[in-house]
TIVEXZA-638781 format. One record per atom (N, C-alpha, C, O): atom name; residue number from 1; x, y, z. Coordinates in steps of 0.05 Angstrom, whole numbers. Layout:
BEGIN
<fikol=CA&dotor=NUM&c1=X&c2=Y&c3=Z> .
...
END
This chain:
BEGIN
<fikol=N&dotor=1&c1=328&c2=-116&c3=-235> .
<fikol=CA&dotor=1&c1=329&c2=-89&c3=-226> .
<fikol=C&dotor=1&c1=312&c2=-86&c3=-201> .
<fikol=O&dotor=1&c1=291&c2=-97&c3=-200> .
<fikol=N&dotor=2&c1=320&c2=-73&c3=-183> .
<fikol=CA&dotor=2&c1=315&c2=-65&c3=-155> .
<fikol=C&dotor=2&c1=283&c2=-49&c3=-164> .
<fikol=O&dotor=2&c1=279&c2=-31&c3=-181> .
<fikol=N&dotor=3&c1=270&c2=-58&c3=-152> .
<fikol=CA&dotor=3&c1=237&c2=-44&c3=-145> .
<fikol=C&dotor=3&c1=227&c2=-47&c3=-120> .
<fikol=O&dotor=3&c1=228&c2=-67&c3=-105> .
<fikol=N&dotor=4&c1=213&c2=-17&c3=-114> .
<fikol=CA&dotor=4&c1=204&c2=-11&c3=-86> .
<fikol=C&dotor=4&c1=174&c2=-11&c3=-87> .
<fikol=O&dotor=4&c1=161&c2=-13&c3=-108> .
<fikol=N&dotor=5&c1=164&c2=-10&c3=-64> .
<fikol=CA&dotor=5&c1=133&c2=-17&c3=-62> .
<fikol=C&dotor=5&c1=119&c2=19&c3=-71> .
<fikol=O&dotor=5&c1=131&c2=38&c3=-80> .
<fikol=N&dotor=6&c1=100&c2=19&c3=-66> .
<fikol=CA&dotor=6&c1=89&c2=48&c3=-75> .
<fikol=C&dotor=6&c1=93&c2=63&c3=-48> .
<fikol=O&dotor=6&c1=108&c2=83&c3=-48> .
<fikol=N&dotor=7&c1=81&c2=56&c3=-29> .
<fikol=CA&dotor=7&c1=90&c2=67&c3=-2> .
<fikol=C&dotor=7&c1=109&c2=78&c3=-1> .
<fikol=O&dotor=7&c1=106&c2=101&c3=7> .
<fikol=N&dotor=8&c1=141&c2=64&c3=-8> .
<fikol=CA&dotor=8&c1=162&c2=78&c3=-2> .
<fikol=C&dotor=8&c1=174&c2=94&c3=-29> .
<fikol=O&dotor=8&c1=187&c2=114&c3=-25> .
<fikol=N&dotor=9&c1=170&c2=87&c3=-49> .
<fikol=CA&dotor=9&c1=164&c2=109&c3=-73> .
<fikol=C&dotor=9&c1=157&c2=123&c3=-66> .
<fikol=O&dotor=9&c1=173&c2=137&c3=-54> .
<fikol=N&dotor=10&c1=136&c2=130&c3=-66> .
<fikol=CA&dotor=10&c1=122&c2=157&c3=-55> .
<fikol=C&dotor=10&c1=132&c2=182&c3=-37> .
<fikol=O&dotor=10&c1=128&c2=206&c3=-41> .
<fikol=N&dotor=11&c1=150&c2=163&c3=-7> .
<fikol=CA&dotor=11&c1=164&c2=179&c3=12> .
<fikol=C&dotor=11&c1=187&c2=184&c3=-2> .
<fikol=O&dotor=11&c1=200&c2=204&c3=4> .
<fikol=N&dotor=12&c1=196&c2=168&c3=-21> .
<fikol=CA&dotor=12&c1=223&c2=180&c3=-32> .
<fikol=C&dotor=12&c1=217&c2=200&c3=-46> .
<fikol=O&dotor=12&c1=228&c2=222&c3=-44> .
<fikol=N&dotor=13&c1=201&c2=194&c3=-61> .
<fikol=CA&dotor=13&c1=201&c2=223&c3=-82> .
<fikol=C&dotor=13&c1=193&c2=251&c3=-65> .
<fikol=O&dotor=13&c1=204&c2=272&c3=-70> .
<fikol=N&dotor=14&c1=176&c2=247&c3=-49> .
<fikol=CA&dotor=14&c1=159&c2=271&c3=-28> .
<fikol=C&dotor=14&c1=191&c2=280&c3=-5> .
<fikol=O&dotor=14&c1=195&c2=303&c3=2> .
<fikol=N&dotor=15&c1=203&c2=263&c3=0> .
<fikol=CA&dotor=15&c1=234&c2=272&c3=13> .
<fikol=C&dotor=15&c1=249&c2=278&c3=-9> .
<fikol=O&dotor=15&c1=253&c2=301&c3=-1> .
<fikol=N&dotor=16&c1=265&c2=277&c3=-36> .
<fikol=CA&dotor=16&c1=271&c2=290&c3=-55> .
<fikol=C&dotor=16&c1=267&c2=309&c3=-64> .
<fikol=O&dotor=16&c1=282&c2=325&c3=-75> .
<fikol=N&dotor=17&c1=238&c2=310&c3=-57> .
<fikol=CA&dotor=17&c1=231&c2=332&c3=-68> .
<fikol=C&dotor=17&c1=233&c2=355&c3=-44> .
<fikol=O&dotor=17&c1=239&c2=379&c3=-49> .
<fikol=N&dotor=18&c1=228&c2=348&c3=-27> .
<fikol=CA&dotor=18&c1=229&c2=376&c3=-1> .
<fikol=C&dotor=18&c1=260&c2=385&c3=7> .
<fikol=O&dotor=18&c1=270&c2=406&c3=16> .
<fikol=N&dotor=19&c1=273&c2=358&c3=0> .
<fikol=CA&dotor=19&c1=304&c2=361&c3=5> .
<fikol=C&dotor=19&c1=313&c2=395&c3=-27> .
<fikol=O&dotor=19&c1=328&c2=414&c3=-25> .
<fikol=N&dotor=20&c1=300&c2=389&c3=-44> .
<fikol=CA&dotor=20&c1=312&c2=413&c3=-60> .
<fikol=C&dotor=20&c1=297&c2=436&c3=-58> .
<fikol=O&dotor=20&c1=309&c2=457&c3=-63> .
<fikol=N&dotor=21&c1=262&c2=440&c3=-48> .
<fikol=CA&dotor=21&c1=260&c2=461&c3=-52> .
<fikol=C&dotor=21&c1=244&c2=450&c3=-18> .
<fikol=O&dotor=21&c1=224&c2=436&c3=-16> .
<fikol=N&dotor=22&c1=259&c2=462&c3=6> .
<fikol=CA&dotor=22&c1=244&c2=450&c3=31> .
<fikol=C&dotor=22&c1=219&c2=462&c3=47> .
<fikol=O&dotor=22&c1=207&c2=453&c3=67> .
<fikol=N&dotor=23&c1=215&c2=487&c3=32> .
<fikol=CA&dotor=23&c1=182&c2=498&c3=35> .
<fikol=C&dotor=23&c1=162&c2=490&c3=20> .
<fikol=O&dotor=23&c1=139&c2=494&c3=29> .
<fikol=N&dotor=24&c1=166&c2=471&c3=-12> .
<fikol=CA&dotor=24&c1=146&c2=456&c3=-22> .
<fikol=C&dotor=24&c1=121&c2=441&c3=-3> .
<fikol=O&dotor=24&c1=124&c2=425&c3=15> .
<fikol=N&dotor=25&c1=97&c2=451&c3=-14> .
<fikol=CA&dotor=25&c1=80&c2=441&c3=1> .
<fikol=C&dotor=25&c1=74&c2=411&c3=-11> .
<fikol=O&dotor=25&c1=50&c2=408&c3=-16> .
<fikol=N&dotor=26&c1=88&c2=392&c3=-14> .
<fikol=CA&dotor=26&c1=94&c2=365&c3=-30> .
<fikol=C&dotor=26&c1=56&c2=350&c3=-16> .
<fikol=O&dotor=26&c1=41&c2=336&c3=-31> .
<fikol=N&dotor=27&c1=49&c2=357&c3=5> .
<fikol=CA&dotor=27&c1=23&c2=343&c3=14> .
<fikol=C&dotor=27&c1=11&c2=355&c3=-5> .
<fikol=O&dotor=27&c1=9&c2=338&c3=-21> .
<fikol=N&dotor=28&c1=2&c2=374&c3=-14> .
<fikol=CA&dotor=28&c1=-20&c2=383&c3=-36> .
<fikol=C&dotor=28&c1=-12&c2=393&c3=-59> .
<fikol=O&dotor=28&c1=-19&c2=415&c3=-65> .
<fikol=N&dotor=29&c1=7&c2=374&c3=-81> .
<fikol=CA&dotor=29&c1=22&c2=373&c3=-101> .
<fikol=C&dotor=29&c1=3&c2=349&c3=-112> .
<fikol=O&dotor=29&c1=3&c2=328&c3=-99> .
<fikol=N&dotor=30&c1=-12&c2=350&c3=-134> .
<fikol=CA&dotor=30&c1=-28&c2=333&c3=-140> .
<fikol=C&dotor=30&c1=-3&c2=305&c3=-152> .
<fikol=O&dotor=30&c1=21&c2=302&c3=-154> .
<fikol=N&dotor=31&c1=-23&c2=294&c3=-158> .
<fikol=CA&dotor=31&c1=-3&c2=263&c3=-164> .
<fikol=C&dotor=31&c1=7&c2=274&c3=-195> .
<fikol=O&dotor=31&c1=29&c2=275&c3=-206> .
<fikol=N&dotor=32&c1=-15&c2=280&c3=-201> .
<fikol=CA&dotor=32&c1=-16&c2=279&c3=-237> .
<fikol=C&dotor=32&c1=-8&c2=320&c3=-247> .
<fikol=O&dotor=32&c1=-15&c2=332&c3=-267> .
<fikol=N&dotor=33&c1=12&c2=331&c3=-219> .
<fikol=CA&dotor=33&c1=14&c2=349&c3=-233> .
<fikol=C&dotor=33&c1=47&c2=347&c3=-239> .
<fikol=O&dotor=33&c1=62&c2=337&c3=-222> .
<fikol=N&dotor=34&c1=55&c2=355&c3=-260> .
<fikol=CA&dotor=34&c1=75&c2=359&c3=-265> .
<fikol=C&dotor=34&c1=95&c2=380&c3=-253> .
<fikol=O&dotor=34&c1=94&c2=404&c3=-260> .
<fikol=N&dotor=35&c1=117&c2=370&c3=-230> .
<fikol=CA&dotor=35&c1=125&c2=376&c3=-212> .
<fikol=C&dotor=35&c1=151&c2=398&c3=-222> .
<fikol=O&dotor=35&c1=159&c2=415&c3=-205> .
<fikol=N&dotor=36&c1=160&c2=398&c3=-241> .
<fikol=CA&dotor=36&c1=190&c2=410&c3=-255> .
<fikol=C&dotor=36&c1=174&c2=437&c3=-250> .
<fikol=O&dotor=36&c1=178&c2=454&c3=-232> .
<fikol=N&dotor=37&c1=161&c2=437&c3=-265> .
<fikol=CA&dotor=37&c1=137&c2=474&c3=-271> .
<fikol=C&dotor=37&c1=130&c2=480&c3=-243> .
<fikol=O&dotor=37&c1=141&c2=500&c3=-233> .
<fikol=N&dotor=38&c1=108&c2=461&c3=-225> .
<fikol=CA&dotor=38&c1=98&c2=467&c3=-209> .
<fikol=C&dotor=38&c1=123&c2=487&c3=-184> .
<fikol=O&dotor=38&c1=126&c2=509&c3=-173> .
<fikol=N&dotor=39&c1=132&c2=467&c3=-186> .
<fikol=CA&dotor=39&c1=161&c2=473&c3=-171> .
<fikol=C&dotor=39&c1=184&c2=483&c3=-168> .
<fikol=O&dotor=39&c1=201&c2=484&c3=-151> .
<fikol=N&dotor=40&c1=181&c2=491&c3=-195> .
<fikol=CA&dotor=40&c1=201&c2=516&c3=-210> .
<fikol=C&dotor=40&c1=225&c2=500&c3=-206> .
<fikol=O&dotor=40&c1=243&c2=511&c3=-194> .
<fikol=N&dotor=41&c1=231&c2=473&c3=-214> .
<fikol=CA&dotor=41&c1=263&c2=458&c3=-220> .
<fikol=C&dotor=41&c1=282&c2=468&c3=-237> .
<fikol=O&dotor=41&c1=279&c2=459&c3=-260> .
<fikol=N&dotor=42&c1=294&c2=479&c3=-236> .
<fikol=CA&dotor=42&c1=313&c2=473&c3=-265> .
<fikol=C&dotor=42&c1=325&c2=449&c3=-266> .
<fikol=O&dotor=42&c1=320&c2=433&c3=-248> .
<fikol=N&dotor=43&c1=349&c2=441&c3=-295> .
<fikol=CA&dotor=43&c1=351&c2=421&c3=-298> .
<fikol=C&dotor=43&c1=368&c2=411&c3=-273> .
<fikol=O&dotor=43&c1=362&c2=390&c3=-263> .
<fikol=N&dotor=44&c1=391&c2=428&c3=-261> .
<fikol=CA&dotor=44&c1=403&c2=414&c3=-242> .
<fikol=C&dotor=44&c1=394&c2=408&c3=-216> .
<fikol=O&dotor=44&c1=410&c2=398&c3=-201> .
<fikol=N&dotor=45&c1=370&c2=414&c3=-209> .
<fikol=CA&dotor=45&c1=345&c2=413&c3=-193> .
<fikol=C&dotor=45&c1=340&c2=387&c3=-200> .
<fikol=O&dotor=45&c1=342&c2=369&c3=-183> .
<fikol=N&dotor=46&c1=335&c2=383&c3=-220> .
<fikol=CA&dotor=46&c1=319&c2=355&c3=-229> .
<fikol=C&dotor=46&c1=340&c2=333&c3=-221> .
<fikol=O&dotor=46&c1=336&c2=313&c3=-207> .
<fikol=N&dotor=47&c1=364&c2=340&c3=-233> .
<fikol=CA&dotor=47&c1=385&c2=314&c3=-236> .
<fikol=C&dotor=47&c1=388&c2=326&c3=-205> .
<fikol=O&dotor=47&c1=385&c2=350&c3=-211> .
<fikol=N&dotor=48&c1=392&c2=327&c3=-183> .
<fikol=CA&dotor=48&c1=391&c2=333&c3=-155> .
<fikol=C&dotor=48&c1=373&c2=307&c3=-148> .
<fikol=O&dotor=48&c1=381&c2=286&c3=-137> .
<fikol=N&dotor=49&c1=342&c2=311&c3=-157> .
<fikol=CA&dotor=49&c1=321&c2=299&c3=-150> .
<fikol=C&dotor=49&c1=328&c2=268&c3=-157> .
<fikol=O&dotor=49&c1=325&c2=251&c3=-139> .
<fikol=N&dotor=50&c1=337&c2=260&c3=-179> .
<fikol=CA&dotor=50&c1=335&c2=235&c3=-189> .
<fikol=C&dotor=50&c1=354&c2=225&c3=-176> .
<fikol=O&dotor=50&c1=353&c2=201&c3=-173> .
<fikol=N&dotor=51&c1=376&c2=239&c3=-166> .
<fikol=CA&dotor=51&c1=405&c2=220&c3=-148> .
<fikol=C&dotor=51&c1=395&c2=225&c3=-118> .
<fikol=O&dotor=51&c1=413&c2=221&c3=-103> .
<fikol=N&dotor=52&c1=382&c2=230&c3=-111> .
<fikol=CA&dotor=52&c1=367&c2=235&c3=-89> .
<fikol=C&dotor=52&c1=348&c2=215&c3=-89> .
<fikol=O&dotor=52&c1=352&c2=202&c3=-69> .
<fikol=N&dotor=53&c1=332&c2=207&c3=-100> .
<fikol=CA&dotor=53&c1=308&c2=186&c3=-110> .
<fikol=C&dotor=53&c1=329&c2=162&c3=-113> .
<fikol=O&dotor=53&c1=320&c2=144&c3=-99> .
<fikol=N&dotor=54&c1=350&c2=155&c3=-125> .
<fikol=CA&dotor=54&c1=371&c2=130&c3=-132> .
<fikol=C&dotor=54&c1=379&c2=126&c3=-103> .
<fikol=O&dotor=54&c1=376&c2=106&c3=-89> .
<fikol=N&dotor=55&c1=388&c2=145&c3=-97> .
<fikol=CA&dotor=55&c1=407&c2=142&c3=-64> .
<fikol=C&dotor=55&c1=379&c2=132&c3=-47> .
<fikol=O&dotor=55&c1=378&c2=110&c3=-35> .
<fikol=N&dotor=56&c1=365&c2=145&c3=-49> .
<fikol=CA&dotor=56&c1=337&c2=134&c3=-21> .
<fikol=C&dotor=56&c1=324&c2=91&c3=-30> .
<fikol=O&dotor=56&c1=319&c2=71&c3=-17> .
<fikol=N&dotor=57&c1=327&c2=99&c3=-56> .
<fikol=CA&dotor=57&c1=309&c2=75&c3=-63> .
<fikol=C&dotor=57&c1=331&c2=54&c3=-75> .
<fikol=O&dotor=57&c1=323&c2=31&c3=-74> .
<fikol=N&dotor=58&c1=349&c2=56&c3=-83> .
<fikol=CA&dotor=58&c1=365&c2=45&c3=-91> .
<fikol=C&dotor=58&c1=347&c2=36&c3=-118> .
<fikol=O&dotor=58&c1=340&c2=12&c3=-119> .
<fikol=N&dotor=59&c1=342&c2=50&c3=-133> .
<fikol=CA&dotor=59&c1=331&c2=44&c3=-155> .
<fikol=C&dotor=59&c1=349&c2=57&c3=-176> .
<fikol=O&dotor=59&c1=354&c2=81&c3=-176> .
<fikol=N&dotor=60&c1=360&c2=40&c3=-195> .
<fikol=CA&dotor=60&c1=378&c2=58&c3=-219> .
<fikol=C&dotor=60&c1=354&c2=69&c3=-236> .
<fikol=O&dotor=60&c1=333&c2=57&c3=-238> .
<fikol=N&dotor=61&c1=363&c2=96&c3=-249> .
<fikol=CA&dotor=61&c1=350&c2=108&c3=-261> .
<fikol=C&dotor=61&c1=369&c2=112&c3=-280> .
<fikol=O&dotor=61&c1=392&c2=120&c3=-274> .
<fikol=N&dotor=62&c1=362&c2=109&c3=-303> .
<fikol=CA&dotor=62&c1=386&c2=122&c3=-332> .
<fikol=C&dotor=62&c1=366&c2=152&c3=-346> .
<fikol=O&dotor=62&c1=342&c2=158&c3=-344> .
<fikol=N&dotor=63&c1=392&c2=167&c3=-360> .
<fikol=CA&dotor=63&c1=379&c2=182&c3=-370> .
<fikol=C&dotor=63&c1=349&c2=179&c3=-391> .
<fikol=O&dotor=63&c1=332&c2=197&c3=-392> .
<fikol=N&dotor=64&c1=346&c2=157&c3=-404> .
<fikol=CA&dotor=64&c1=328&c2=141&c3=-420> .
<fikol=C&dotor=64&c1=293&c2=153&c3=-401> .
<fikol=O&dotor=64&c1=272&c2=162&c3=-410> .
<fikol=N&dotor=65&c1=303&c2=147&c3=-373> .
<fikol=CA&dotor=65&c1=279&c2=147&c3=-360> .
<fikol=C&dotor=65&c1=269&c2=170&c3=-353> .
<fikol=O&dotor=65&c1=245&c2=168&c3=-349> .
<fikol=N&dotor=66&c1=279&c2=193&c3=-350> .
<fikol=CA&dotor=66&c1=283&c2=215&c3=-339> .
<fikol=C&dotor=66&c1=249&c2=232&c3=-353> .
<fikol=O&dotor=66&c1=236&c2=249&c3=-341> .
<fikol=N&dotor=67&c1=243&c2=220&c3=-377> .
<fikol=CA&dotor=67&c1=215&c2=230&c3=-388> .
<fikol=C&dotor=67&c1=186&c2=216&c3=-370> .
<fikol=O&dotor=67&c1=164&c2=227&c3=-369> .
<fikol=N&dotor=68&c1=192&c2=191&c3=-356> .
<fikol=CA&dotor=68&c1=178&c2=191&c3=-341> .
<fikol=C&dotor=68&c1=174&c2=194&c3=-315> .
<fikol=O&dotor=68&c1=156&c2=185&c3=-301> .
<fikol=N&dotor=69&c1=191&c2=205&c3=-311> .
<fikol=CA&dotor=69&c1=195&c2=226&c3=-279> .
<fikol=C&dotor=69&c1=183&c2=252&c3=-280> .
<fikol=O&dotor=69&c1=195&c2=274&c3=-280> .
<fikol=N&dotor=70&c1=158&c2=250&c3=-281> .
<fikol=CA&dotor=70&c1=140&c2=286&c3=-287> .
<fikol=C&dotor=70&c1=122&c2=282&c3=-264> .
<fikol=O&dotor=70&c1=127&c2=293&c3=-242> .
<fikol=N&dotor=71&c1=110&c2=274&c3=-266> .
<fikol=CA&dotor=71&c1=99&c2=280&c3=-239> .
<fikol=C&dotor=71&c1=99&c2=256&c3=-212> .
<fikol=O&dotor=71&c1=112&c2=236&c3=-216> .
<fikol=N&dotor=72&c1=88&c2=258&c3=-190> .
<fikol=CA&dotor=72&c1=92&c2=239&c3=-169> .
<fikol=C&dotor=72&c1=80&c2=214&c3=-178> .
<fikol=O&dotor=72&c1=96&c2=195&c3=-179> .
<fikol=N&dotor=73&c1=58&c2=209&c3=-185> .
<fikol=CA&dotor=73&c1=55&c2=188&c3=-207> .
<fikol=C&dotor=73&c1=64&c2=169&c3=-207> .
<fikol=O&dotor=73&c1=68&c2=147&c3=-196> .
<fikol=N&dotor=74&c1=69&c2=188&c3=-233> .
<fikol=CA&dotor=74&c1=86&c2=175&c3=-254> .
<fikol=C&dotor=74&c1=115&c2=154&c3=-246> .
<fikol=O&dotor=74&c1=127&c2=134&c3=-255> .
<fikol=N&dotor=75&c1=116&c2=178&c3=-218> .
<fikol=CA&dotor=75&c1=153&c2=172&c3=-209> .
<fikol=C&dotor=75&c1=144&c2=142&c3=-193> .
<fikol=O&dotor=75&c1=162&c2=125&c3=-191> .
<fikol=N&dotor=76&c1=117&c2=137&c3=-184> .
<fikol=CA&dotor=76&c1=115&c2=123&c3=-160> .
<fikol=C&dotor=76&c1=115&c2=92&c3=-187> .
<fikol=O&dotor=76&c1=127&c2=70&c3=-187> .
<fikol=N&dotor=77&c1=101&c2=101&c3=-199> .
<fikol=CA&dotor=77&c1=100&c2=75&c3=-213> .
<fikol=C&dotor=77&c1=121&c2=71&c3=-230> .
<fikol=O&dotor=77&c1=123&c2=48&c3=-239> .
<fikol=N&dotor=78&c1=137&c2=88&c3=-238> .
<fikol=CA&dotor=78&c1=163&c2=74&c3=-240> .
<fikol=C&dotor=78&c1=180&c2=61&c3=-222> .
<fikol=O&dotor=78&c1=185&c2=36&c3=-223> .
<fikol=N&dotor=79&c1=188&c2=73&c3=-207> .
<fikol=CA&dotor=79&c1=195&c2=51&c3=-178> .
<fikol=C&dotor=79&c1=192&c2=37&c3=-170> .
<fikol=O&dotor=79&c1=207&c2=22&c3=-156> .
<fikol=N&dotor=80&c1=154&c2=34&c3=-180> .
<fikol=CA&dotor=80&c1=143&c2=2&c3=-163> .
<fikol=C&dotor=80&c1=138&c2=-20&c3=-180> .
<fikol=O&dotor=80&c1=134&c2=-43&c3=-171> .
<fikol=N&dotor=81&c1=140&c2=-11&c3=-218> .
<fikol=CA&dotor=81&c1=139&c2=-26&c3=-223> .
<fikol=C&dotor=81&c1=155&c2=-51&c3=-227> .
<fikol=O&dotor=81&c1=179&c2=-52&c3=-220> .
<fikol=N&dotor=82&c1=141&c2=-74&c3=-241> .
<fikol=CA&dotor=82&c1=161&c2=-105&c3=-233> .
<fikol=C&dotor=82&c1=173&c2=-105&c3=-258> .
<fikol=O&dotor=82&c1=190&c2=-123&c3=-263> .
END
């Protein structure tokens, strides 16, 4: 399975995420805050975010994973890990 470094995790998720809501202030979105709430997602917001995050990083994501996509984090170290 395809894994990205944290660096570019990070820009993917912080471009995913500005791509759906593009006034998010994503620089002062803590790592460990949970981004759905913070950011007022709904669910098709979310599934936006995660094929947005697949398309940038070429990382497959299944629904299975989708619980650890909460905050930037979380998302970065899914991505990076081996």
């Amino acid at each position: 399975m395809r894994r990205v470094d944290p660096a570019e995790a990070r820009a993917a998720v912080a471009g995913a995420l500005l791509a759906i809501v593009p006034d998010a202030d994503v620089e002062s979105l803590g790592d460990d805050t949970p981004f759905r709430g913070e950011l007022d997602l709904d669910s098709l917001d979310f599934l936006t975010f995660v094929e947005t995050v697949c398309a940038r990083t070429g990382v497959r994501i299944d629904e299975a994973d989708y619980p650890r996509l909460t905050t930037v984090a979380s998302c970065v170290a899914f991505l990076s890990e081996p």
